[in-house]
PQR file with spaces between the fields and no chain letter, atoms N, CA, C, O and H, PARSE charges and radii, in Angstrom:
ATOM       1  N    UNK     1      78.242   52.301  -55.058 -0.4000 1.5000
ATOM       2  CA   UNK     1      78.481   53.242  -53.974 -0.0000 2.0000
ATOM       3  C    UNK     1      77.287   53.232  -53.016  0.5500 1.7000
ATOM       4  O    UNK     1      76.160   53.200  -53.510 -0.5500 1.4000
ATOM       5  N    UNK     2      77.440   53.256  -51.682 -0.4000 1.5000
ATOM       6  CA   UNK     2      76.488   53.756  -50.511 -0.0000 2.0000
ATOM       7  C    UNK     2      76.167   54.620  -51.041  0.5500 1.7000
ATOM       8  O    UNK     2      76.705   55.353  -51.870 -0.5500 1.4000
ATOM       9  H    UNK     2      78.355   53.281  -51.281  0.4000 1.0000
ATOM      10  N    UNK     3      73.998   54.550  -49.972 -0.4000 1.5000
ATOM      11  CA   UNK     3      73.746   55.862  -50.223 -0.0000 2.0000
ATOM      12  C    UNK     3      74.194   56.646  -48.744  0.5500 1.7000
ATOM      13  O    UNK     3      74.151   57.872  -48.642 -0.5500 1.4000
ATOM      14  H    UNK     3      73.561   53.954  -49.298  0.4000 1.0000
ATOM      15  N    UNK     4      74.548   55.905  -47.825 -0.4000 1.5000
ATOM      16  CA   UNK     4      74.743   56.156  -46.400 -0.0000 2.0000
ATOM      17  C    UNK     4      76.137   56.473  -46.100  0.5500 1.7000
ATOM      18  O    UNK     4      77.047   56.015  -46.791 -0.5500 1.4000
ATOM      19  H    UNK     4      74.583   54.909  -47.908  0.4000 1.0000
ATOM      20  N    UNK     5      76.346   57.260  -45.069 -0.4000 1.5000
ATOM      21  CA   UNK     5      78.080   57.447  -44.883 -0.0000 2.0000
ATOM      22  C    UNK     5      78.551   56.094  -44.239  0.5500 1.7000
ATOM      23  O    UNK     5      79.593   55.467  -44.434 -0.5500 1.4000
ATOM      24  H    UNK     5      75.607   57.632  -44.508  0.4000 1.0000
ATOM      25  N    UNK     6      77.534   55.834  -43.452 -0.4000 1.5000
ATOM      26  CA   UNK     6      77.665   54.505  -42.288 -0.0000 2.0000
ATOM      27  C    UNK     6      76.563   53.414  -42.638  0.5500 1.7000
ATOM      28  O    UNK     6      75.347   53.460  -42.448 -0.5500 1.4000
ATOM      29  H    UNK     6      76.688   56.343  -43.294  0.4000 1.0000
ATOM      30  N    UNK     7      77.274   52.513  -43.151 -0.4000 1.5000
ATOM      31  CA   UNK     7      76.135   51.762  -43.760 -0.0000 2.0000
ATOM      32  C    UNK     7      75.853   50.642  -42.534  0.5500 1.7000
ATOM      33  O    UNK     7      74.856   49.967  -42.790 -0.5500 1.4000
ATOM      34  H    UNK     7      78.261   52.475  -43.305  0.4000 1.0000
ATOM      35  N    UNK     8      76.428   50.331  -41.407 -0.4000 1.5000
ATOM      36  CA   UNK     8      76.263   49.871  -40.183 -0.0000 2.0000
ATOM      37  C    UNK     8      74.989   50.514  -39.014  0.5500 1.7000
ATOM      38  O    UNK     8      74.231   50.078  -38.148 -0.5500 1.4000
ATOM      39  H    UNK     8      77.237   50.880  -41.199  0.4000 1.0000
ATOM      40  N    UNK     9      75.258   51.464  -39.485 -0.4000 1.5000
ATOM      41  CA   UNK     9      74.170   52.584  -37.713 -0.0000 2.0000
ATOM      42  C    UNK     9      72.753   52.355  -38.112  0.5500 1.7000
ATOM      43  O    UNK     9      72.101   52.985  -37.280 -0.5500 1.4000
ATOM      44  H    UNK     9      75.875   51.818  -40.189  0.4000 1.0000
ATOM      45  N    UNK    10      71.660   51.594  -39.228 -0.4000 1.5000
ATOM      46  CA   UNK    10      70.673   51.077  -38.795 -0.0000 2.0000
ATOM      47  C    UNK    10      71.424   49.527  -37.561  0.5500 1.7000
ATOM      48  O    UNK    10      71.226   49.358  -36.358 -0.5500 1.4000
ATOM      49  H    UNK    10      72.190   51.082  -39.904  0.4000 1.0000
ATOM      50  N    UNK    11      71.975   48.975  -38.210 -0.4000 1.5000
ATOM      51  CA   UNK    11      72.626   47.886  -37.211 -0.0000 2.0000
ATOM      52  C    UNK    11      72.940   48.460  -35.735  0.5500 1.7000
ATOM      53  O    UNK    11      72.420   47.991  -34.722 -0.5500 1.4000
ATOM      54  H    UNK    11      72.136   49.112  -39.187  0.4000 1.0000
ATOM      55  N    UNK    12      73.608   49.242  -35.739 -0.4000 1.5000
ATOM      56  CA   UNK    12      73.985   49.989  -34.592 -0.0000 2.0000
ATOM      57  C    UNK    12      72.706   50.046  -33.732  0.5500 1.7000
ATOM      58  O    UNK    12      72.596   49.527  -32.621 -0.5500 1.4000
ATOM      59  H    UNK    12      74.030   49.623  -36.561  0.4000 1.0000
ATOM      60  N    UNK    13      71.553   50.888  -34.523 -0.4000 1.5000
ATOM      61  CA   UNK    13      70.612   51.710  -33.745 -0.0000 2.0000
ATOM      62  C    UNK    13      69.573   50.312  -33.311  0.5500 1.7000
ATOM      63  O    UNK    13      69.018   50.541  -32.237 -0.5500 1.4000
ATOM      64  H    UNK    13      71.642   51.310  -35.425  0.4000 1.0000
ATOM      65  N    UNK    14      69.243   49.111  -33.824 -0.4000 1.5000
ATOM      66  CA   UNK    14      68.659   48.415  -33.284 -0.0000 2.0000
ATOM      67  C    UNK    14      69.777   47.468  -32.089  0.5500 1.7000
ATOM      68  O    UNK    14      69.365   46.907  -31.074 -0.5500 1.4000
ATOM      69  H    UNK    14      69.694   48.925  -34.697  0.4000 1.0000
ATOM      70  N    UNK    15      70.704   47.489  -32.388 -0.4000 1.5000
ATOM      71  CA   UNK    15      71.541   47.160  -31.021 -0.0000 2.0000
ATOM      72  C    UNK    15      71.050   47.587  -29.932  0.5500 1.7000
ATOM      73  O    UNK    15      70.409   47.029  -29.042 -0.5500 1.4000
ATOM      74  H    UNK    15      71.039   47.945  -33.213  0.4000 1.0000
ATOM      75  N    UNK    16      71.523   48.969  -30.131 -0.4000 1.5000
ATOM      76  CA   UNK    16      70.991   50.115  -29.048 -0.0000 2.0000
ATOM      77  C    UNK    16      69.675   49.596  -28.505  0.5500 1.7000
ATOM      78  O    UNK    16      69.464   49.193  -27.361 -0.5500 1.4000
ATOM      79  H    UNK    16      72.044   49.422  -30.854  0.4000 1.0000
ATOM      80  N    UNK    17      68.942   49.662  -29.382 -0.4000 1.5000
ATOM      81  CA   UNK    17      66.754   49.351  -29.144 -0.0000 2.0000
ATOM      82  C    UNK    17      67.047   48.203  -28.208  0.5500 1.7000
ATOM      83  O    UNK    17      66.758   48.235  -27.012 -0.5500 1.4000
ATOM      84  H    UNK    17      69.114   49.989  -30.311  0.4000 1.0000
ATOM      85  N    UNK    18      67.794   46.913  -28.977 -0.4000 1.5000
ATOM      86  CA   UNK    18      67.342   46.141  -27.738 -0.0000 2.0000
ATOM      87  C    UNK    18      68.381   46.015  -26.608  0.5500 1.7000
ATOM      88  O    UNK    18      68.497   45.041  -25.864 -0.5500 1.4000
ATOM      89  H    UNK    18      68.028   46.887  -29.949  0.4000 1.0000
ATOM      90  N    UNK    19      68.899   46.804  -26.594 -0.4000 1.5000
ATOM      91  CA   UNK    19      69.786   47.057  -25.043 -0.0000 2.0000
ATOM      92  C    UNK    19      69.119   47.326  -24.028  0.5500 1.7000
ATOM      93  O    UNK    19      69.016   46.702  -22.972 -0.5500 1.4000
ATOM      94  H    UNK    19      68.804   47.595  -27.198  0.4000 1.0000
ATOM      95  N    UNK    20      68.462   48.681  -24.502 -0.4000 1.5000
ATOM      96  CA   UNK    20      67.843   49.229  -23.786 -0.0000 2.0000
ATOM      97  C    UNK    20      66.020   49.102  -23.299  0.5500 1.7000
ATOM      98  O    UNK    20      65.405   49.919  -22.613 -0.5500 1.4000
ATOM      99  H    UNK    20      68.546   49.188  -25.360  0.4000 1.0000
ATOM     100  N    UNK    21      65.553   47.981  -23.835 -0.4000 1.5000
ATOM     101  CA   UNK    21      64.567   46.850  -23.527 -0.0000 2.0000
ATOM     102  C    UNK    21      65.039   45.718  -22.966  0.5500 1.7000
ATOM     103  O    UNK    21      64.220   45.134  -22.257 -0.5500 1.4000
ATOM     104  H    UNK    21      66.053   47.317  -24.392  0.4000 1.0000
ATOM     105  N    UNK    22      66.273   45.151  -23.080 -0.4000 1.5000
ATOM     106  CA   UNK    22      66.929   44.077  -22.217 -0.0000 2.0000
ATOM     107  C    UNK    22      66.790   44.958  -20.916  0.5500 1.7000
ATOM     108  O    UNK    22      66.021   44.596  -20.026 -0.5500 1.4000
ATOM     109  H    UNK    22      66.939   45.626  -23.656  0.4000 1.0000
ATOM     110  N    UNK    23      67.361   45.846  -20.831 -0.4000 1.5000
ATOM     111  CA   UNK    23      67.588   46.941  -19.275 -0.0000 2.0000
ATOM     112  C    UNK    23      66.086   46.920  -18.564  0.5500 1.7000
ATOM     113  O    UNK    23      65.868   46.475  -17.438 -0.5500 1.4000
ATOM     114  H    UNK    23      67.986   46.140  -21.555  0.4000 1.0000
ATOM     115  N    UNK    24      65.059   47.518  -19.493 -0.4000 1.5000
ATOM     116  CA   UNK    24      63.858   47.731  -18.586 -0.0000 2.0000
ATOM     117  C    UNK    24      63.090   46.617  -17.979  0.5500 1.7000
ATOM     118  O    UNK    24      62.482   46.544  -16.911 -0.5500 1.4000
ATOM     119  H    UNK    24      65.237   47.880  -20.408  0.4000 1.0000
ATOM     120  N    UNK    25      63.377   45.309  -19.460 -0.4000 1.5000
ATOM     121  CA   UNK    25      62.972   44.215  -18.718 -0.0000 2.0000
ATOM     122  C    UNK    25      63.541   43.674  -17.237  0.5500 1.7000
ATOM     123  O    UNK    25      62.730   43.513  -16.325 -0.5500 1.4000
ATOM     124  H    UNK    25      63.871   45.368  -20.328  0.4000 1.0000
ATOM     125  N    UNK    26      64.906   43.410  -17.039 -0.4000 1.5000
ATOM     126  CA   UNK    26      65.769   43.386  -16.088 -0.0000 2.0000
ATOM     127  C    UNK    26      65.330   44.051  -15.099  0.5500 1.7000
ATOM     128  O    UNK    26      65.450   43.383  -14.073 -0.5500 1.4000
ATOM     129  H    UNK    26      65.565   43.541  -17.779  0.4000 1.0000
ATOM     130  N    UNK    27      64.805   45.211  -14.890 -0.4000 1.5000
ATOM     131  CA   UNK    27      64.723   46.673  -14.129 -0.0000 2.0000
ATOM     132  C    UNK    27      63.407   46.015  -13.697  0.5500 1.7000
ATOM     133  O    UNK    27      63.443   45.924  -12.470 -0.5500 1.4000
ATOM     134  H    UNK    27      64.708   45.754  -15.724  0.4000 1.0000
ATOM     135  N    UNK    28      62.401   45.579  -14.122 -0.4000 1.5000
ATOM     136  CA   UNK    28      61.191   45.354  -13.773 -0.0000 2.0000
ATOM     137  C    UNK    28      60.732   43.909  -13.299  0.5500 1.7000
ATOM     138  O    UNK    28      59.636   43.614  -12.823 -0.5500 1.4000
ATOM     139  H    UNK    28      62.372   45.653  -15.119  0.4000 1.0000
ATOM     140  N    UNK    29      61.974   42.955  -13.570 -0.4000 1.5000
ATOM     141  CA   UNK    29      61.882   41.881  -12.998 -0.0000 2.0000
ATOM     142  C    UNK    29      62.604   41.765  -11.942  0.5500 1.7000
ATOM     143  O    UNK    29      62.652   40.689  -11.344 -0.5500 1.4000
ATOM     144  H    UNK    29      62.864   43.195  -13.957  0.4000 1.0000
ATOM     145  N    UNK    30      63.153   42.637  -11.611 -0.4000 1.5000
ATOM     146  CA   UNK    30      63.788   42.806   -9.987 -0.0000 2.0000
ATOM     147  C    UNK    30      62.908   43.833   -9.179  0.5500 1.7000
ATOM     148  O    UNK    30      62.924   43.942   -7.953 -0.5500 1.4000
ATOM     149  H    UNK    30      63.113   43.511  -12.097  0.4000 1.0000
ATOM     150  N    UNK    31      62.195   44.514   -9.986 -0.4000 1.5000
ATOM     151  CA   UNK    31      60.994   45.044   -8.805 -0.0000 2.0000
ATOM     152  C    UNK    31      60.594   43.967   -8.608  0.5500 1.7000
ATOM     153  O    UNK    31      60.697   43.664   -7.419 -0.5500 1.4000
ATOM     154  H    UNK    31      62.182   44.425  -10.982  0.4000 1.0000
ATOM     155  N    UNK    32      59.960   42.837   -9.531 -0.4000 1.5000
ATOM     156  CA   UNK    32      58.771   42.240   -9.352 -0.0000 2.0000
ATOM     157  C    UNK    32      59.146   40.954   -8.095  0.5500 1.7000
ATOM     158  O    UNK    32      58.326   40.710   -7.210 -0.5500 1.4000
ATOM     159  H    UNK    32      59.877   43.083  -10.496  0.4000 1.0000
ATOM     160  N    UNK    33      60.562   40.175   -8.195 -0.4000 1.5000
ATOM     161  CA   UNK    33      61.085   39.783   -7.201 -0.0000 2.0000
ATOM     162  C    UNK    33      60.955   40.620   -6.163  0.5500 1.7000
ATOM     163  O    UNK    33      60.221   40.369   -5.207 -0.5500 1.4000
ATOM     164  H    UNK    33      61.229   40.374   -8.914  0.4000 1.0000
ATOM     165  N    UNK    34      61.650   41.668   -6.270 -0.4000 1.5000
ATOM     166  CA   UNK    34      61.791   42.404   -4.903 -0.0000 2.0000
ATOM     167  C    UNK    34      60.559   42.330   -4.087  0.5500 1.7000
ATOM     168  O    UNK    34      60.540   41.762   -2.995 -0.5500 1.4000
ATOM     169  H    UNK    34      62.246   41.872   -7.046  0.4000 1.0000
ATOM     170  N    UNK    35      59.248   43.065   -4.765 -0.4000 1.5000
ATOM     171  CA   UNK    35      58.434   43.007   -4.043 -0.0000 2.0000
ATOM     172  C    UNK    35      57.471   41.205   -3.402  0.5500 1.7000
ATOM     173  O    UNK    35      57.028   41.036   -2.267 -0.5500 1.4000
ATOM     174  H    UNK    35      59.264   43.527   -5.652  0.4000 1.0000
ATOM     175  N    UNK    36      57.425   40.283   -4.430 -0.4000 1.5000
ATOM     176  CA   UNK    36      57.447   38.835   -3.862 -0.0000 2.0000
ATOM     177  C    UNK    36      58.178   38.846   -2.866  0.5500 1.7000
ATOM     178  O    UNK    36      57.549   39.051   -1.828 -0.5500 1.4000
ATOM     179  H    UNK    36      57.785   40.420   -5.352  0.4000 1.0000
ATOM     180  N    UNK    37      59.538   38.675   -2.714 -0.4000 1.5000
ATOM     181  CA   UNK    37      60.191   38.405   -1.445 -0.0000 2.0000
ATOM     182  C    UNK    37      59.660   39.792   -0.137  0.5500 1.7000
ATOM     183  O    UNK    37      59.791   39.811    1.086 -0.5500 1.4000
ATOM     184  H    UNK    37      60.049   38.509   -3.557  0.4000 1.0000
ATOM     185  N    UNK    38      59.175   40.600   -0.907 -0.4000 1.5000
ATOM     186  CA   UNK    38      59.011   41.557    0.396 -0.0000 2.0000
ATOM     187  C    UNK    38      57.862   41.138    1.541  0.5500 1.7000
ATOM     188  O    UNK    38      57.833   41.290    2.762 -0.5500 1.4000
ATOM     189  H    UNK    38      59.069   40.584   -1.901  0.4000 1.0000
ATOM     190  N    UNK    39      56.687   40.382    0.333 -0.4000 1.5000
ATOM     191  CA   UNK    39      55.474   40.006    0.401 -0.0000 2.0000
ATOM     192  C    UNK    39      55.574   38.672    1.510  0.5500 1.7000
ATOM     193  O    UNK    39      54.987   38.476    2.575 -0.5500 1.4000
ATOM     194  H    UNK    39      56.711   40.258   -0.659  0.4000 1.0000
ATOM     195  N    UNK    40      56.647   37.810    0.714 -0.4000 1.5000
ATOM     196  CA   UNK    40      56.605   36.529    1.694 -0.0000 2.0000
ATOM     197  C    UNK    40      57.412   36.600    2.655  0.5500 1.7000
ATOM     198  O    UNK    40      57.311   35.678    3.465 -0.5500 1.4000
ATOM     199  H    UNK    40      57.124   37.969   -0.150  0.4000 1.0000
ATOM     200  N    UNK    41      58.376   37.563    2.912 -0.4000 1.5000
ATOM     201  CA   UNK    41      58.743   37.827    3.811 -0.0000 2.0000
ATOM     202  C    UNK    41      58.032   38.407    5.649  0.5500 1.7000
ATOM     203  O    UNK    41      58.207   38.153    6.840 -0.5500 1.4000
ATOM     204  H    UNK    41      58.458   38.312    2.254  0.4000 1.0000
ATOM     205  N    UNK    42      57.320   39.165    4.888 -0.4000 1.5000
ATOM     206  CA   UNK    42      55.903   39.734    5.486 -0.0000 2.0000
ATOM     207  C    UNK    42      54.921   38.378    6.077  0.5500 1.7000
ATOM     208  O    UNK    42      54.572   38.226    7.248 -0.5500 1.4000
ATOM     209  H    UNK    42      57.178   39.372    3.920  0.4000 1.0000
ATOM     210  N    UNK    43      54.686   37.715    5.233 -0.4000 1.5000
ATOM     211  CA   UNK    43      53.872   36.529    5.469 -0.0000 2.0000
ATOM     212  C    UNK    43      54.702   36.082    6.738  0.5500 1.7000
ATOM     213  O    UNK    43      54.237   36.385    7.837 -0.5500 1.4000
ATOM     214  H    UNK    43      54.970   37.838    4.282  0.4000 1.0000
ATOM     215  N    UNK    44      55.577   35.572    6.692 -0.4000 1.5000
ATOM     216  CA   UNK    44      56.389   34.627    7.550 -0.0000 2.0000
ATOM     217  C    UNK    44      56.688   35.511    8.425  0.5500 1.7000
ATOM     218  O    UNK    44      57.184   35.148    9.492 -0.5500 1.4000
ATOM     219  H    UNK    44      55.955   35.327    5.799  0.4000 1.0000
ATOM     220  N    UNK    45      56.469   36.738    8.180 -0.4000 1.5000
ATOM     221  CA   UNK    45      56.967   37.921   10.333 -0.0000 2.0000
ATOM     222  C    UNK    45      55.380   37.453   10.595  0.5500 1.7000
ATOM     223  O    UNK    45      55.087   37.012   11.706 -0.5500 1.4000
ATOM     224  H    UNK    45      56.066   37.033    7.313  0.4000 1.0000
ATOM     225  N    UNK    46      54.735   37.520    9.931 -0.4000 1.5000
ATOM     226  CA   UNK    46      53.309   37.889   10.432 -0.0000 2.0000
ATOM     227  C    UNK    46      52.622   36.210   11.083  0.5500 1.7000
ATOM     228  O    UNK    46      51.950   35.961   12.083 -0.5500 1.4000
ATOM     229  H    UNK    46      54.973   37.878    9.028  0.4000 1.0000
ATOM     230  N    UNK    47      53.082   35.462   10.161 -0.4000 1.5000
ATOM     231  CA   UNK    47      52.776   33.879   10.910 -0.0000 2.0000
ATOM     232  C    UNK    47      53.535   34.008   12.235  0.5500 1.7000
ATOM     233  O    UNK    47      52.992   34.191   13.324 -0.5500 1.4000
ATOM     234  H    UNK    47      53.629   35.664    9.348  0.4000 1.0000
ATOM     235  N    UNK    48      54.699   33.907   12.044 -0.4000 1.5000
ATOM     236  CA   UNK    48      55.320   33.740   13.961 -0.0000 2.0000
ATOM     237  C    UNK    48      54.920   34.833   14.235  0.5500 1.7000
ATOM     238  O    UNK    48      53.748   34.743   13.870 -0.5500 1.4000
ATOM     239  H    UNK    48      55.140   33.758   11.159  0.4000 1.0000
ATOM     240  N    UNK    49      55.023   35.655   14.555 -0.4000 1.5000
ATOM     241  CA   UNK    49      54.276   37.090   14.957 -0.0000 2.0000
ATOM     242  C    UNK    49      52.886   36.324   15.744  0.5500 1.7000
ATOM     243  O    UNK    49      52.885   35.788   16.852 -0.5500 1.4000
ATOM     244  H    UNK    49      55.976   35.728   14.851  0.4000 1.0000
ATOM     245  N    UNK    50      52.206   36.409   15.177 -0.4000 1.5000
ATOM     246  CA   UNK    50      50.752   35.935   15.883 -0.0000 2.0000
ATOM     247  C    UNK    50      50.777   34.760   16.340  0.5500 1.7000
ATOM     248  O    UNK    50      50.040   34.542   17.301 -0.5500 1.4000
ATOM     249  H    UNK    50      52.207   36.844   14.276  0.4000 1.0000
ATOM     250  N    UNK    51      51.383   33.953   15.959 -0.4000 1.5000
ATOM     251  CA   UNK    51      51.589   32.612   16.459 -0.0000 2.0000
ATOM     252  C    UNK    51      52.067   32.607   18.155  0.5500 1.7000
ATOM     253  O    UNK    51      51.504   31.996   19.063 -0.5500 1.4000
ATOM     254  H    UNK    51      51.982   34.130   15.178  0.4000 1.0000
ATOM     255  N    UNK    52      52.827   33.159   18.213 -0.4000 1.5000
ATOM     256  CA   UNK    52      53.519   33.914   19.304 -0.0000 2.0000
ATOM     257  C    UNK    52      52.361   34.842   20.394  0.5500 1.7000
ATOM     258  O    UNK    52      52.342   34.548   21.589 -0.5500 1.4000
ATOM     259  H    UNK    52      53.285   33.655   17.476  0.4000 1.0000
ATOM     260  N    UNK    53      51.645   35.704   19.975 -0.4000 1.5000
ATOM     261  CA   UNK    53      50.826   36.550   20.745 -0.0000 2.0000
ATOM     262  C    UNK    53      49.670   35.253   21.108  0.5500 1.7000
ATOM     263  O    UNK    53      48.683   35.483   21.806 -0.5500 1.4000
ATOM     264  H    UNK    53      51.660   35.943   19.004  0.4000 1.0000
């Protein structure tokens, strides 16, 4: 006999764990793009930009 009602929900609960570390990773590698492209985006107004003046 189990000593557990649900002998699955440690299984369950590390599912969960890395769901929700898949998410933050995800979450923080689209800041980290975001802000690169914001950066080189910036670069390249700022080259023609002055290039121009």
């Amino acid at each position: 006999m189990m000593s557990r009602e649900n002998p699955l929900a440690p299984l369950y609960e590390e599912m969960e764990r890395e769901g929700t570390q898949k998410q933050a990773k995800y979450a923080l590698a689209r800041t980290r793009a975001g802000w690169f492209m914001t950066i080189l985006m910036i670069g390249w107004v700022s080259k023609y930009a002055f290039g121009v003046l």
